[in-house]
N, C-alpha and C positions, 0 to 999 in steps of 0.2 A: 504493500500500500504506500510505503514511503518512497520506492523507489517511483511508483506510477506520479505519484503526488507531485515529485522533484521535476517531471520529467513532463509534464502538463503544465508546472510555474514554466519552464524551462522554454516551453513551444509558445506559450502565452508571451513571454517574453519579444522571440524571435517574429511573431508574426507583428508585433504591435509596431507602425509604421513611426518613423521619426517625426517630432513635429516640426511644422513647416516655419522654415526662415525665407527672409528675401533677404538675397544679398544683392547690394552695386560696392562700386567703388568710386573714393575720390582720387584727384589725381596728387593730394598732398595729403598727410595727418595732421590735422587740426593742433595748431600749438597751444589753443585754450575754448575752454566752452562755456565761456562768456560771454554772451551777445553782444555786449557792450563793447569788446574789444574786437570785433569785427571787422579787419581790414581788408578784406576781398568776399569773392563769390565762390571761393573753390571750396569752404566749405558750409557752404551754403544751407544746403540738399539735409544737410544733419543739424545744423543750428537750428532750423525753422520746424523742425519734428520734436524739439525739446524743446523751446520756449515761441510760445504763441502770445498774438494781442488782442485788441479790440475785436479785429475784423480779418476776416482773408477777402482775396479778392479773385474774384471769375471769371475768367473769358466770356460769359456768356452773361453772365448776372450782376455784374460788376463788385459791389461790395457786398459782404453774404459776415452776419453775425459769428463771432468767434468766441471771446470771453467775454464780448462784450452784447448787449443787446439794441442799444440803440446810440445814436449822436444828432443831436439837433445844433442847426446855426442861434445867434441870437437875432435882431431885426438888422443890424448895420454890420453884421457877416464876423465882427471883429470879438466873438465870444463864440465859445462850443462847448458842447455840456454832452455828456456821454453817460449810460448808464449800464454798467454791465450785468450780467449774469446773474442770478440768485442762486447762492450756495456753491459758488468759487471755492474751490479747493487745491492748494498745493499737492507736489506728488506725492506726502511726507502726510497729507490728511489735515494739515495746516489750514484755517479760512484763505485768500486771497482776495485782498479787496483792493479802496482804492486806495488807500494810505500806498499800498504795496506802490503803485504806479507811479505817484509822485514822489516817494523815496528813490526808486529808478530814476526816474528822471533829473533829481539834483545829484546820486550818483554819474551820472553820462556828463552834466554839466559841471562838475567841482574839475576846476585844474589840474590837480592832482591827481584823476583819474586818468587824463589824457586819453579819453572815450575817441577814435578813430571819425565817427560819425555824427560825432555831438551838434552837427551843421544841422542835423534832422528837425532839432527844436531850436531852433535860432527863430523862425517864425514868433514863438511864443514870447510874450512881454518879459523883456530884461533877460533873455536867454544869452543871448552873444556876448552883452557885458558882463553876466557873471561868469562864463567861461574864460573871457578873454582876462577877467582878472579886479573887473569896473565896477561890478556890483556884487551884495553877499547872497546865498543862497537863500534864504526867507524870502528873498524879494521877489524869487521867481512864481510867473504868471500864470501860474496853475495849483491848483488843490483838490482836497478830497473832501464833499459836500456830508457826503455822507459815505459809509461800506459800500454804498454801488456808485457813487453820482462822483464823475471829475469835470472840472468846470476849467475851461482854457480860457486866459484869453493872452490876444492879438497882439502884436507891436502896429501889423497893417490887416489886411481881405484876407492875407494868409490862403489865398485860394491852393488850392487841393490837398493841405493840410491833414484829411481825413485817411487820403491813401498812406500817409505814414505812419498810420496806428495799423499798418498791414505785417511789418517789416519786426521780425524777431530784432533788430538791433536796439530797437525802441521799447522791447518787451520788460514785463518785470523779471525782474533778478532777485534773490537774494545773493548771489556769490559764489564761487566755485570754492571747494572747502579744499585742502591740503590732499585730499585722497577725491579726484574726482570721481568717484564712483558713489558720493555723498550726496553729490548734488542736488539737491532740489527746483524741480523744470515744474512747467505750466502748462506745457505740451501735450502731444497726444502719447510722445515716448519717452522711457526715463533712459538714464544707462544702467546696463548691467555689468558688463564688464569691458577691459579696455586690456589688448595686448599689444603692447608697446612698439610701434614698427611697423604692423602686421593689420592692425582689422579692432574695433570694437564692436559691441551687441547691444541694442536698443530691444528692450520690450516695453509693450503696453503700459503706459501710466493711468493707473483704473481710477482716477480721480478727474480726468478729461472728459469735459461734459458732452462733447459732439463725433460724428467717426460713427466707426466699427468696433462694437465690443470686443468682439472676436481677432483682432488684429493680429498678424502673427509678428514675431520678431524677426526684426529686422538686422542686419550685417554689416559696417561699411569696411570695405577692403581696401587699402589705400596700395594704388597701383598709378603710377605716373605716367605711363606711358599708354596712349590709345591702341595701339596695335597690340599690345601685352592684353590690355583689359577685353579687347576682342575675342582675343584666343582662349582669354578663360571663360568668357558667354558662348564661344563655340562647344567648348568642354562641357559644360553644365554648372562651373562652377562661379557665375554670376546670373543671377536672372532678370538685369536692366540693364543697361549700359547705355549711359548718359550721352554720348557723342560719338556717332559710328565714320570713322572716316569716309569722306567723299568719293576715296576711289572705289570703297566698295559700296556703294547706296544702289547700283543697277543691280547687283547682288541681289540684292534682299528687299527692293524697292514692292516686289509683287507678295512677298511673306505677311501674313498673316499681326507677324510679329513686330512690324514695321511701322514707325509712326513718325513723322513727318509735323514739325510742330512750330508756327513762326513765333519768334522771338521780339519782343519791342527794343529795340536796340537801333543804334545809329551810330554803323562801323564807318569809317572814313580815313580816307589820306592826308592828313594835314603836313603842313609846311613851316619849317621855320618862322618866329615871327620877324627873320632876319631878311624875308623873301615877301616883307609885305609889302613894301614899295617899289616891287619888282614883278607888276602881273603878267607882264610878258610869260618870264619863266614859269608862274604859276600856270599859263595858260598853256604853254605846252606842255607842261604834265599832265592838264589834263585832260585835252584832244590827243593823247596820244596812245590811248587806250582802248583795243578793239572789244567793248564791253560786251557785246554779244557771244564771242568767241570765249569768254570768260565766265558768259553763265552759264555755256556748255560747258566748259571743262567738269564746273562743280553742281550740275547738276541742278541750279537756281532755278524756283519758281515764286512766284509775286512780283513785285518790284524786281528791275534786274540793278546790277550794277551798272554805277552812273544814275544811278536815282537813290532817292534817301530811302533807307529801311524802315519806315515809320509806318503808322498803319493807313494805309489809304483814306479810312474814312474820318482822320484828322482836319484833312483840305478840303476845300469847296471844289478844287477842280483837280484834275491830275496833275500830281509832284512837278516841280520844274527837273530836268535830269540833263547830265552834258552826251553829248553825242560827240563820236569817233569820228574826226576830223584830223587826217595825216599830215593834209597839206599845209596847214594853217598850223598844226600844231609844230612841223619843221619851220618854218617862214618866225613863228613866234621862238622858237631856240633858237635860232640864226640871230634874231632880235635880241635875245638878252646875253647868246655869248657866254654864259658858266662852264665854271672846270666842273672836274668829278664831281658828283654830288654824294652825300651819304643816307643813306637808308635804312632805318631799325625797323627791327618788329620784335615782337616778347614769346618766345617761343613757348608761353602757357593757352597759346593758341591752335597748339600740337602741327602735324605734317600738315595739317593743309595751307595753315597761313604761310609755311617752308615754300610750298607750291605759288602758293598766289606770288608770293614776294620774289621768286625768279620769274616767274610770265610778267609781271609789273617789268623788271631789271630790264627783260629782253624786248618787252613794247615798246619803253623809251630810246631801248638802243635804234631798230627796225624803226620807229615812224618817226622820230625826231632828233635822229642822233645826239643822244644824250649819253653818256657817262655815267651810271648809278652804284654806287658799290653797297650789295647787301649784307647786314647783317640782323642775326636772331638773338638775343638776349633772356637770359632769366628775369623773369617779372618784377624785380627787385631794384636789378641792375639798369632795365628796361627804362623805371618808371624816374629811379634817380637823377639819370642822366638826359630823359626829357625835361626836367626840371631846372638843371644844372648848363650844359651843355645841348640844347637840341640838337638834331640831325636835320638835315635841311629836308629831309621827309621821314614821315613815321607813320605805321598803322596805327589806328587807334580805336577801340570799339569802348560806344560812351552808352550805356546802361541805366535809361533815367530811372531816380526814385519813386515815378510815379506812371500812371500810365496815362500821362497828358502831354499833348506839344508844350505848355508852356516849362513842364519838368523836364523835357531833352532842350530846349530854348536858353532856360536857365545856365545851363553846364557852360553854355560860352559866354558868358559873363563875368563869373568867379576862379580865380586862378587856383584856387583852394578844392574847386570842384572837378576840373578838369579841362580848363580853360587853358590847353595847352598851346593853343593857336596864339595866346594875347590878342583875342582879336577884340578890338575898341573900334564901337561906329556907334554913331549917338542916335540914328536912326532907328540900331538892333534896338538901344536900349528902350528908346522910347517907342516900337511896337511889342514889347514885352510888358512894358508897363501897363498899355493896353490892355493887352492879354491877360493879363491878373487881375481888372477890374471888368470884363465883357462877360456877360449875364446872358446872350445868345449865343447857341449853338451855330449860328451861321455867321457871326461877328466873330468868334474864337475861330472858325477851322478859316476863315478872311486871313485873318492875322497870322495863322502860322503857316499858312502857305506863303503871307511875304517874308517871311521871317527866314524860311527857307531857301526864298530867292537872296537874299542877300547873301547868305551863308555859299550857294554853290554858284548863282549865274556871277560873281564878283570875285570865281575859280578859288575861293579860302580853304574851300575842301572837295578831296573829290570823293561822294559818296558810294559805298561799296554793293546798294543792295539790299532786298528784304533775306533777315539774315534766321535760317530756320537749324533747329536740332533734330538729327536725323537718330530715332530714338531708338532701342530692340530693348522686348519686353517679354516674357515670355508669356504666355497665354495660360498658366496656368493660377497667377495674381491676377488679380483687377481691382481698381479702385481707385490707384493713385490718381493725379494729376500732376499736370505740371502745367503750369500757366504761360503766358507772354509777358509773365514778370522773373521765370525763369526760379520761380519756387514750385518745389515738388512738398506735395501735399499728400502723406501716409495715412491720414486718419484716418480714411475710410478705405483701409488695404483689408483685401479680404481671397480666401486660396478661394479655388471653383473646388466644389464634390467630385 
């Protein structure tokens, strides 16, 4: 009888199926998980599954209640009052209210913290000057009415203000504790464990009040290189991979498994600000471009490049875009006469930006005889020496905070944001200004189609394209999302039967 007994746990064992994990991979290991210290989008995909805010936001539905339930304007736009959730709970079983949020918030803003993204509440009354050092933290222009009520207000309209209660960087904290496996998240997912080098493991935090109960745990496998993280989704030993390189997308474009997903981004070639009083040369770089021949190579659908990546239905009419012009683009190098020029790009862009940046090298040699010498850069080194030293041309892909033209419009204003161009025109400024105060739908997408002519028909940049993630997922999860804000969304992950 013991022997049958042993030998029945034994089969019971063996038949019992493992339970189910989703693994991806980033292409770095997160050095903290901190929202707060947030200085890129590489690990993105894992911060915003552990700490969540107010609201997510939808491709289809735009903003969609998170931990929060509702946000109303005041009558002169320059107050907002948000009310979240009843019965907020930390992953720890802790309440979560709103005390927690404006603590976060003078955390991101105290100096001391040197919060990467602190620019997110600068909108809010006395934000800038108490980061900058001008005013003390009491004085900042938010509080907690009550457990659920936060009450903002304005410096100015502060328009679209509200998409940055979307963004784990703005999320509440308590802190990352000595042993991060402590942590306490907001999220849909907590950690469970972290092996150093290699991979951590997120499960379900059962104190998240939206999602799938049932979610399974999740993996993230930190693999740097796209082609390595392919061959382990060929294997079976990732079941999403974030970014499938271009040359294999005819591959798998007809698979099942295949998703094809555009991004709100606006990648472009900008130029020295050393080459602004020199349009000539700007203009042969950028008639010299056979853009078509380029959305073939990579496969482009939407917008092509030589058009801004932005969403169509921003504008009132269709994008302004430069067209491939050889002859004028030689006649204009003839004109301006430059030696070698230099070229960076940030090789956290993987092989394809490698590709793009030699077809770029060898278009300007072919239709304008130009001299370009290429180089690729660590993201690091990339971004230093845009700052420091430009190259007389750089790639650049600028990723607004929000998902409105006047949020990618902004970025060329602030050097601090990504205003790598220095580009100053008081015309930008004052249709931007517009644009933060225009109440029509057809007055805003007016304005940021000139906003755009300024930026490309005035050759300042030449834009790359509606720019999309070519996705593999296996078909036996469903649920995630991932948006045109380039946030992947687990809560509702769930295996098929």
């Amino acid at each position: 009888m013991i022997l049958v007994g042993l030998f029945f746990h034994f089969a019971l064992a063996q038949a019992a199926p493992p339970a189910p994990l989703f693994r991806l991979h980033l292409p770095n290991e997160p050095t903290n998980l901190d929202p707060h210290q947030q200085k890129n989008s590489a690990s993105s995909y894992l911060l915003f599954n552990l700490h969540r805010n107010v609201f997510v936001f939808d491709d289809e539905r735009g903003l969609v209640p998170d931990l929060g339930e509702s946000c109303e304007r005041g009558r002169d736009r320059r107050q907002l009052t948000c009310t979240l959730k009843k019965n907020l709970r930390w992953s720890d079983g802790r309440p979560l209210t709103a005390e927690d949020f404006v603590s976060s918030y003078r955390k991101i803003l105290d100096p001391r913290t040197g919060s990467p993204r602190a620019d997110l509440l600068f909108a809010v009354k006395n934000a800038e000057d108490i980061y900058r050092g001008r005013k003390k933290i009491p004085e900042l222009g938010v509080r907690a009415l009550d457990e659920r009520r936060l009450r903002f207000e304005f410096r100015d309209r502060a328009p679209d203000f509200e998409y940055n209660l979307t963004l784990s960087a703005l999320a509440p904290s308590r802190g990352v504790p000595e042993d991060p496996r402590q942590i306490v998240v907001s999220g849909p997912y907590r950690l469970l464990s972290w092996d150093k080098g290699r991979r951590l493991r997120l499960t379900a935090n059962p104190h998240y009040p939206n999602g799938s109960p049932s979610r399974p745990d999740v993996e993230f496998v930190f693999v740097e290189d796209d082609g390595t993280a392919l061959r382990l989704y060929e294997k079976g030993d990732l079941d999403f991979l974030r970014r499938l390189p271009t040359i294999y997308i005819s591959r798998y474009k007809k698979s099942p498994e295949f998703h094809w997903i555009g991004v709100t981004r606006l990648d472009y070639l900008g130029f020295a600000p050393k080459w602004d009083a020199h349009p000539e040369l700007r203009r042969a770089l950028s008639l010299s471009l056979d853009f078509e021949e380029l959305r073939k190579i990579f496969s482009a659908e939407g917008a092509p490049p030589g058009c801004p990546g932005l969403p169509e239905n921003w504008a009132s009419v269709p994008w302004p875009c430069l067209r491939f012009d050889p002859a004028a683009a030689r006649a204009a190098a003839q004109a301006a006469k430059p030696g070698p020029l230099r070229m960076n790009y940030s090789t956290q862009g993987g092989e394809d930006h490698r590709r793009a940046a030699e077809w770029q090298q060898e278009q300007w040699r072919k239709n304008a005889g130009l001299t370009v010498r290429v180089k690729g850069l660590e993201n690091k080194i990339f971004l230093a020496e845009l700052k420091k030293s430009p190259p007389d041309v750089f790639r650049k892909g600028l990723a607004p905070d929000r998902p409105t033209c006047y949020a990618a419009l902004e970025k060329f204003t602030d050097p601090d944001s990504g205003n790598f161009l220095e580009f100053k025109d008081s015309r930008f400024r004052d249709l931007l200004n517009s644009l933060a105060d225009a109440e029509k739908e057809a007055d805003k997408k007016d304005l940021c189609l000139q906003g755009l002519k300024l930026l490309i028909e005035g050759n300042r940049l030449i834009p790359l394209g509606r720019m999309h993630f070519a996705v593999l997922a296996k078909e036996n999860f469903f649920g995630w999302r991932l948006n045109q804000m380039n946030q992947l969304d687990l809560s509702a992950l769930r295996t098929r039967k």
